[in-house]
C-alpha positions as CSV (number, residue, x, y, z in Angstrom):
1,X,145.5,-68.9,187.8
2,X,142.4,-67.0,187.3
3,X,140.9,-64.2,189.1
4,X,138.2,-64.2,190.9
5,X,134.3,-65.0,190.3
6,X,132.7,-61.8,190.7
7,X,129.0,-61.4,192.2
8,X,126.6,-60.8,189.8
9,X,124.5,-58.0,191.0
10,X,120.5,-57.8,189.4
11,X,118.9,-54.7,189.2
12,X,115.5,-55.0,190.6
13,X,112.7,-53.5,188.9
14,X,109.9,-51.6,190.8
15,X,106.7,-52.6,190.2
16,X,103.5,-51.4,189.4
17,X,100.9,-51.1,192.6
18,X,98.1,-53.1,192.4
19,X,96.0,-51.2,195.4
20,X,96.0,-47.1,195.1
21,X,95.4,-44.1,197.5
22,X,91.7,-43.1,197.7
23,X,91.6,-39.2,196.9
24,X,88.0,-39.1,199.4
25,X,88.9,-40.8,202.3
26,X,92.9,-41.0,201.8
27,X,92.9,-45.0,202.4
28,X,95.5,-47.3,200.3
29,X,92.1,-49.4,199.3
30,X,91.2,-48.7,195.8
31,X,90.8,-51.5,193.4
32,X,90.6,-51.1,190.0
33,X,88.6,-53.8,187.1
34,X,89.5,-53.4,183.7
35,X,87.6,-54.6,181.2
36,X,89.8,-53.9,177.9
37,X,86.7,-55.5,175.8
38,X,84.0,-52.7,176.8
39,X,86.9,-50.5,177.0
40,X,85.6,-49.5,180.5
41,X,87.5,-49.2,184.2
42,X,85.7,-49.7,187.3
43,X,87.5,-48.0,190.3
44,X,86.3,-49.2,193.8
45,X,87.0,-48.0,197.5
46,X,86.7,-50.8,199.8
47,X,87.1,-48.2,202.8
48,X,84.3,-45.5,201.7
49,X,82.6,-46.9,199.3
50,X,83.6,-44.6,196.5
51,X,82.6,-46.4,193.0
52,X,83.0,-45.1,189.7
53,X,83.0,-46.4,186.4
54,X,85.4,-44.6,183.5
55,X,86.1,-44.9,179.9
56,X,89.4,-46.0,178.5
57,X,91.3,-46.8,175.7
58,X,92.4,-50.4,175.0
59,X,96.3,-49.7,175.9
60,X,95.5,-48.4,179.8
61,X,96.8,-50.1,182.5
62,X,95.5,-49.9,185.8
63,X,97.6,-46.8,186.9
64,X,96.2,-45.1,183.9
65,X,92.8,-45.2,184.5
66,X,93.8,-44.6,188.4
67,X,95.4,-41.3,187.0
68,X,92.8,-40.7,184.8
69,X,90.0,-41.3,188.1
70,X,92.0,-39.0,190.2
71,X,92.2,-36.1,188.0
72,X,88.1,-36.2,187.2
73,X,87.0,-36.9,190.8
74,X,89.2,-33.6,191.9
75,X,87.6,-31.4,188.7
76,X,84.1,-32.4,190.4
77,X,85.0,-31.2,193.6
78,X,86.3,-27.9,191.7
79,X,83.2,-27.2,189.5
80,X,81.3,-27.9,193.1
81,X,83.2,-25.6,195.3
């Protein structure tokens, strides 16, 4: 006799979002277009309206340049206040 077949249990894997928090009007609509050939990230608020394009490096995914969007948008609204 054998023992019994156990359930085989699979680890799921979080993924990566594809839509992001807007840091202006604090909407989940941000889209971001990379184009790894110009080496250039377009990151677009379909709620505001907020559009800006960044440089990258050929390796960045989108979170990266997300990340990277984030943290120069709030240093504007630093050197402004």
């Amino acid at each position: 006799m054998g023992r019994r077949k156990r359930r085989v249990v699979k680890i799921v894997k979080k993924k990566l979002p594809n839509v992001f928090e807007c840091p202006k009007c604090g909407e989940i609509s941000v889209k971001i277009s990379l184009s790894k050939s110009s080496g250039t990230a377009t990151i677009q608020c379909g709620s505001c309206g907020l559009k800006e394009t960044i440089e990258i490096l050929s390796n960045f995914e989108a979170i990266d340049a997300y990340c990277k969007f984030v943290d120069t948008f709030y240093k504007k609204i630093e050197a402004n206040a």
